[in-house]
C-alpha positions in Angstrom: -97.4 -26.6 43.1 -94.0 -27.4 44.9 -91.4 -25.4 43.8 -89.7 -28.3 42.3 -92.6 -28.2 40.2 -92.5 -24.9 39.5 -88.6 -25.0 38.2 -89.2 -27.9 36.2 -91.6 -26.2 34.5 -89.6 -23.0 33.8 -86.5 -24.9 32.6 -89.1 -27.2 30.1 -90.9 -23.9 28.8 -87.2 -22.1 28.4 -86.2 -25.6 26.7 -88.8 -25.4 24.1 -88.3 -21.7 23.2 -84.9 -22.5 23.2 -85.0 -25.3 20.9 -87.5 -23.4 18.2 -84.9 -20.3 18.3 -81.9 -22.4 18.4 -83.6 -25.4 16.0 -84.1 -23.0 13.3 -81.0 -20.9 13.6 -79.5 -24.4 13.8 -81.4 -25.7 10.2 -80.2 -22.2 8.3 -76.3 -22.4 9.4 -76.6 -26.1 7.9 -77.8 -25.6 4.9 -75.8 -22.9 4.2 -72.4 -25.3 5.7 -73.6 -28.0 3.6 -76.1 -27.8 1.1 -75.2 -24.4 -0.1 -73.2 -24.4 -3.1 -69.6 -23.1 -3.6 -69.8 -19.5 -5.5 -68.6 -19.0 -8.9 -67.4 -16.2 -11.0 -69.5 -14.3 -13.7 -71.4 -16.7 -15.9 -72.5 -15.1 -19.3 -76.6 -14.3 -19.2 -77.3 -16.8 -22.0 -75.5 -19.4 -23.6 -76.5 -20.5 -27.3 -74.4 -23.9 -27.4 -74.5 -26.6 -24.7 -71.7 -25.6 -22.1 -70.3 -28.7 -22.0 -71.1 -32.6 -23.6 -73.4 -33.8 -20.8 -76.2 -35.6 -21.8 -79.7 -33.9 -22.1 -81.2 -36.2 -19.1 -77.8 -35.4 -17.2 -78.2 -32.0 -17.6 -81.7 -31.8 -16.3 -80.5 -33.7 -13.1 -77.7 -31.6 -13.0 -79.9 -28.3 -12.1 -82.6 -30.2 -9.9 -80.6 -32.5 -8.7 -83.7 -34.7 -9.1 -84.1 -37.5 -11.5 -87.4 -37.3 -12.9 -89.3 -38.6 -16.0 -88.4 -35.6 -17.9 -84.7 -36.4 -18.0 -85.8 -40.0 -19.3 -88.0 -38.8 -22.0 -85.0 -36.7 -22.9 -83.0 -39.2 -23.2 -85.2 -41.4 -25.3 -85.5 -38.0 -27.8 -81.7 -38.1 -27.7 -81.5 -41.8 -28.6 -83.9 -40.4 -31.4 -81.9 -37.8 -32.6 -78.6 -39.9 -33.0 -80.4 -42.1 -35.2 -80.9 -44.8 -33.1 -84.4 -44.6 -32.7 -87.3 -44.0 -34.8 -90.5 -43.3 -33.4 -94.5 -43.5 -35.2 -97.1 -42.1 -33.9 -99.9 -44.6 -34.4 -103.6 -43.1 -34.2 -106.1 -45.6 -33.8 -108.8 -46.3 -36.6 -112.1 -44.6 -34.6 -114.5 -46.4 -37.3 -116.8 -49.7 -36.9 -116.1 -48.8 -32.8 -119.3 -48.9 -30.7 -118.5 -45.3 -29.2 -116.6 -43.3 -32.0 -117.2 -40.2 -30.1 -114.7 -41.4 -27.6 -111.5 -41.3 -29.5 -109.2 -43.8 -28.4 -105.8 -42.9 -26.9 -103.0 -42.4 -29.8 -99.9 -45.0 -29.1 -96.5 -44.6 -30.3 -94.2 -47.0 -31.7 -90.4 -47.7 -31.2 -88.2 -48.5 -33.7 -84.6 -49.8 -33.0 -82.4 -48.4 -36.0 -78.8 -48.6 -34.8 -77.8 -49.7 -31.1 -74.8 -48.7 -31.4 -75.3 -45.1 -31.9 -75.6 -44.4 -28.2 -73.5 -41.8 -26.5 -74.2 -42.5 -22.8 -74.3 -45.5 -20.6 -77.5 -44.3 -19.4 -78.6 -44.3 -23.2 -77.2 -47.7 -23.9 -79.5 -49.1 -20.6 -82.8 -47.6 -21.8 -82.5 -49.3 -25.0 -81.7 -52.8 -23.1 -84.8 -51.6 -21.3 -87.2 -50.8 -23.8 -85.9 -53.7 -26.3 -84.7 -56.4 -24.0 -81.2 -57.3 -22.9 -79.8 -57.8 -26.6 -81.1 -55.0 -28.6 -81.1 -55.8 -32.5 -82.0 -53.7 -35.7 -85.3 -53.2 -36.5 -86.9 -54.4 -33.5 -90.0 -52.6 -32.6 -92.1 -52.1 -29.4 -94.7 -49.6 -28.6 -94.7 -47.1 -26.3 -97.3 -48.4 -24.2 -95.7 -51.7 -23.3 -92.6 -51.0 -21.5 -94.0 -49.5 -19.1 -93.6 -52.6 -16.3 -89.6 -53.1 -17.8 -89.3 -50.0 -17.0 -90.6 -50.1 -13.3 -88.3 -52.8 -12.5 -85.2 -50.8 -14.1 -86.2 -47.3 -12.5 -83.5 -47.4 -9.5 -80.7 -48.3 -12.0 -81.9 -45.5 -14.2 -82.0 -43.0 -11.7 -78.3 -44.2 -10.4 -76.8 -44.0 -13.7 -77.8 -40.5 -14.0 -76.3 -39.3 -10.9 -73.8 -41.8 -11.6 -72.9 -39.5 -14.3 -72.3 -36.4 -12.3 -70.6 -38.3 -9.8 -67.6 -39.2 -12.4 -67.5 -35.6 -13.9 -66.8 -34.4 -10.6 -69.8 -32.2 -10.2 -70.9 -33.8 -6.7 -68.6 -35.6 -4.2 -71.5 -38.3 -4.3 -74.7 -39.4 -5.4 -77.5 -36.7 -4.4 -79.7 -39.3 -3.6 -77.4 -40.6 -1.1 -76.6 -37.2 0.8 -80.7 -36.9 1.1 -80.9 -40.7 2.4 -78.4 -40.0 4.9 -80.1 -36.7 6.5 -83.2 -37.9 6.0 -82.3 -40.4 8.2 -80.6 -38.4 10.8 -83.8 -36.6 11.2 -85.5 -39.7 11.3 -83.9 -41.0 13.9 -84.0 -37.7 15.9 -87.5 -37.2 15.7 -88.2 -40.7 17.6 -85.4 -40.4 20.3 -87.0 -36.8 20.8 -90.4 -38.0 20.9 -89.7 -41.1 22.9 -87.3 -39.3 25.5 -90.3 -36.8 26.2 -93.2 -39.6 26.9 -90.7 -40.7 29.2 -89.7 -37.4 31.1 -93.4 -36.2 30.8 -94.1 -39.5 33.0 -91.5 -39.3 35.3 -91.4 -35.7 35.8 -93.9 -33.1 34.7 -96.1 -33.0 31.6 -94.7 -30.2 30.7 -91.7 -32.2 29.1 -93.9 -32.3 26.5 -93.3 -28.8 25.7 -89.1 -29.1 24.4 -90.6 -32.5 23.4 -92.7 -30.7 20.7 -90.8 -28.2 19.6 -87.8 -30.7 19.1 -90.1 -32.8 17.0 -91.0 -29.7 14.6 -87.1 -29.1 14.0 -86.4 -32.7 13.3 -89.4 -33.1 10.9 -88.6 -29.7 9.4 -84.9 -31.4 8.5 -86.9 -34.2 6.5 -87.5 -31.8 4.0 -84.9 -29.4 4.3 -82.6 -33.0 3.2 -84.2 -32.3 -0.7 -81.2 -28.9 -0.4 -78.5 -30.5 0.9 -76.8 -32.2 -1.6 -73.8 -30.0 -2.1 -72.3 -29.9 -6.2 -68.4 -29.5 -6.0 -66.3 -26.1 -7.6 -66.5 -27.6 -10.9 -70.2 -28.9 -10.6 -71.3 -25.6 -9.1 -69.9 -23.9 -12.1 -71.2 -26.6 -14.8 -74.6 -25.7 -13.8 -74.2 -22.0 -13.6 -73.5 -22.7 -17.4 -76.3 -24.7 -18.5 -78.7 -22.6 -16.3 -77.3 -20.0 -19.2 -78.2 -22.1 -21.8 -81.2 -23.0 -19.9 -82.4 -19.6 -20.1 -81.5 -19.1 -23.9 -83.9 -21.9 -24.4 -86.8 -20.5 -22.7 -86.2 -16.9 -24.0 -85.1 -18.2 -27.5 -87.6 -15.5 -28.7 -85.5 -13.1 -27.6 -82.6 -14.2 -28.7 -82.9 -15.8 -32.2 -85.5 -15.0 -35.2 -87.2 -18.5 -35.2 -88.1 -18.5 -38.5 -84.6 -17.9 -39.5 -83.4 -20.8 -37.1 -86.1 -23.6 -37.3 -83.5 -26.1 -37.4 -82.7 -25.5 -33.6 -85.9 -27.1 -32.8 -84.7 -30.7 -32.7 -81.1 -29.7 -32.6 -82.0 -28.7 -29.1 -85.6 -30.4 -28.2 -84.0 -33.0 -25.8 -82.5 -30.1 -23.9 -85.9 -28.1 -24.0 -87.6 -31.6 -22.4 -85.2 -32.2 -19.6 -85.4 -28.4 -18.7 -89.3 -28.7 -18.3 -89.8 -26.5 -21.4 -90.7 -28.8 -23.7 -94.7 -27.2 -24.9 -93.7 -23.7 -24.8 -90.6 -25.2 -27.3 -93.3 -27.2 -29.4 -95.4 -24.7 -30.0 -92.8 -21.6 -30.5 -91.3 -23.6 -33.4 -94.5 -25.2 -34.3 -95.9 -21.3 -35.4 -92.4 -20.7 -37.0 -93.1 -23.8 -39.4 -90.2 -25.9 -38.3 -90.3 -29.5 -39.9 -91.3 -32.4 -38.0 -88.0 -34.3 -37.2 -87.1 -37.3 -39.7 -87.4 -39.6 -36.7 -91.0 -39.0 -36.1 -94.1 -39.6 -38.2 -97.4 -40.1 -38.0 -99.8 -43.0 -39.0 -103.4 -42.2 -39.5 -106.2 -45.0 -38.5 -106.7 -47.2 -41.1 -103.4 -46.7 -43.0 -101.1 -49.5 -44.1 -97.3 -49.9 -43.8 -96.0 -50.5 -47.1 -92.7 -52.0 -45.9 -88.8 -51.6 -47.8 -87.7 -49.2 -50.5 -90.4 -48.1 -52.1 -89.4 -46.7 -55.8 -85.6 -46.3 -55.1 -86.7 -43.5 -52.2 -85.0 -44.7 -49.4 -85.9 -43.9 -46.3 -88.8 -41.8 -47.4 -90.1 -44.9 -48.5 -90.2 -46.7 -45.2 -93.6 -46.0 -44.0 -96.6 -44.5 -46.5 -99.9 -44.0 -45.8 -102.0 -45.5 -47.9 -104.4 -42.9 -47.8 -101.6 -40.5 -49.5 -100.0 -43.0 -51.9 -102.0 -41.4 -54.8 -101.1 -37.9 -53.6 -97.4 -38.9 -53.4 -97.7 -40.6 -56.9 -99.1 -37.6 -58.3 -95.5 -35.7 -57.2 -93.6 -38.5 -58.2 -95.1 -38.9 -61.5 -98.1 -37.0 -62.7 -99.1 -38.8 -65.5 -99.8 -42.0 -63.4 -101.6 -42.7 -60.5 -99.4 -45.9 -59.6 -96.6 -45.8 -56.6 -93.4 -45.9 -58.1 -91.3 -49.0 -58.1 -94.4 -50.9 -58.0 -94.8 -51.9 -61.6 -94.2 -48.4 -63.2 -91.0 -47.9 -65.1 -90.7 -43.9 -65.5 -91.8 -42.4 -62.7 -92.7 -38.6 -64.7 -91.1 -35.4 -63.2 -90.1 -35.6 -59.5 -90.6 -32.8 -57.4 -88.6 -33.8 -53.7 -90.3 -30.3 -51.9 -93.8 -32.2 -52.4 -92.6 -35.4 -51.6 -90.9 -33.8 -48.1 -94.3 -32.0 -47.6 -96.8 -35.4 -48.1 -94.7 -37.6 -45.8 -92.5 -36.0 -43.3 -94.8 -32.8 -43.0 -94.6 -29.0 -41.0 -94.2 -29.8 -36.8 -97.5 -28.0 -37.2 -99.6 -30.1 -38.6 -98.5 -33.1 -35.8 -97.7 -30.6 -33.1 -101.0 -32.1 -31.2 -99.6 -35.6 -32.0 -95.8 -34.9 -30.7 -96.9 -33.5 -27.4 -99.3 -36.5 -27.0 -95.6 -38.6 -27.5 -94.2 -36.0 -24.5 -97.1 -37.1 -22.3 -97.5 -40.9 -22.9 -93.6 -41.4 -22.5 -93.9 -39.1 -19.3 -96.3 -41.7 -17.5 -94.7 -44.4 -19.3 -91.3 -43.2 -17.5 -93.0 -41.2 -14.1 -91.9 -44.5 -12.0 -88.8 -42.5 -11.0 -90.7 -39.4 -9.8 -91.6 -41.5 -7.1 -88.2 -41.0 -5.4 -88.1 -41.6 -1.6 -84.8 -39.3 -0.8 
């Protein structure tokens, strides 16, 4: 070995242990010049209310900065909630099938109520979505089916909801954009890196290969290091110390509340619980507590019939029976006869609304099993945007 060689060779091997030390000293200073975010002052432990009006999806994007399905399916609850949407749970009729063992999977079907009880533009496009481009009353679509309108819509999703932080000031620009860009930079420096060593390592010495190598590991190590760089602004920074409070008050609500003095914060705050990830733990805390189901969800058993309209002056209550309970409702309705009321019976007997509430809308206990099921079919209805390349 010359000692050309032999100095080549040092500066290569003191390249490479430079560029590891350097590289990762480099890869902390910037995250912490640009992806950190901005301090803020003291933030109570727990918040009971939503800090602010950002929509549940939002406000799961908002701490992540990630839009995933859960933000979606909170949304659609949210759409629920505002009356917009009614949802059935439809479990299929296992009898006359040639394996009844093997239960087929429950579907769920959407009802359009009121399109124009939306409250976000990201709420207005999901109903275009799941209903078409001119959403009407009473239109109805299982769950099951929007799945490939949904695929197709997914980008414009995920861009609304950052779209929505974006104009509240809480980031400077789209996250999604920030990671595009350095995961691009790294991109671009891992090939020049690679490509400028094959050439040295040719020309030179192999040892080239050495800083070749270890610049390599620090540009692939920015690819993921891009998921923490988005930076949120003052007021962003802020905004989500808040609903991290809230956050916490949702998953500790044991703590803070007696449940089954405050069952009526289950669907008050459900579409929160979903977007935050918590959405079983909140199922089955107010599920024990004996919430009610909420009045946009209900269930319909295999082999029950829709009796359509107002059935005996009940309103809503009388939307959807099954049939396999119309003689139990008719016996709270009227006990003297076994007839439905409003369907050829005059005097409908003594009325008693507690036993009506309990045959058709029901505890969250008794469909618990059902409602999750809804969680999980509109989560892989809706996990299209999980796939998210920045």
């Amino acid at each position: 070995m010359n000692p050309v060689e032999a100095l080549f060779r040092v500066i290569f091997i003191g390249a490479m242990l430079l560029l590891f030390t350097g590289g990762g000293v480099g890869l902390l200073v910037l995250w912490y010049m640009r992806g950190r975010d901005p301090r803020v002052g003291i933030v109570a432990e727990f918040l009971p209310n939503p800090p602010d009006d950002l929509p549940p999806g939002a406000a799961g994007t908002l701490l992540d900065e990630h839009a995933d399905h859960h933000d979606v399916v909170a949304t659609l609850l949210g759409l629920a909630r505002h009356g917009a949407v009614d949802i059935v749970q439809i479990v299929p009729d296992a009898r006359g099938q040639k394996r009844p063992h093997r239960h087929p999977p429950d579907d769920y079907e959407l009802t359009l109520r009121d399109p124009t009880r939306c409250e976000s533009a990201l709420e207005a496009e999901l109903l275009r979505i799941i209903f078409g481009p001119r959403p009407v009353s009473d239109q109805s679509v299982r769950l099951s089916e929007i799945r490939p309108a949904f695929a197709a819509a997914e980008s414009d999703v995920r861009e609304l909801l950052y779209d929505e932080l974006v104009e509240r000031g809480y980031f400077v620009r789209s996250p999604e954009i920030t990671r595009l860009r350095w995961r691009r930079v790294a991109w671009v420096g891992l090939v020049l890196s690679i490509l400028t060593g094959v050439v040295l390592a040719f020309v030179l010495d192999p040892y080239a290969l050495l800083p070749t190598v270890a610049a390599a590991v620090m540009w692939g190590a920015m690819i993921p290091l891009s998921r923490a760089l988005p930076r949120k602004t003052p007021a962003g920074a802020e905004a989500a110390a808040k609903w991290r409070a809230f956050r916490r008050y949702l998953a500790e609500i044991e703590r803070y509340e007696n449940v089954a003095q405050s069952r009526e914060l289950f669907e008050r705050y459900l579409s929160y619980a979903v977007a935050f990830a918590l959405a079983r733990e909140w199922v089955g805390i107010f599920a024990a507590a004996g919430a009610a189901q909420p009045p946009w969800y209900r269930q319909l058993d295999g082999g029950d019939v829709l009796i359509p309209g107002d059935v005996g002056g009940l309103g809503d209550i009388g939307d959807v029976i099954a049939m396999g309970r119309a003689f139990e409702l008719a016996g709270h309705l009227g006990r003297d006869t076994p007839d439905l009321p409003g369907i050829g019976v005059p005097d409908v007997g003594s009325f008693d609304p507690q036993a009506v509430t309990d045959t058709l809308g029901g505890s969250l206990q008794g469909v618990s099993d059902g409602f999750g099921g809804l969680l999980d079919a509109a989560g892989s209805v809706f996990d299209a945007i999980d796939f998210d390349v920045s």
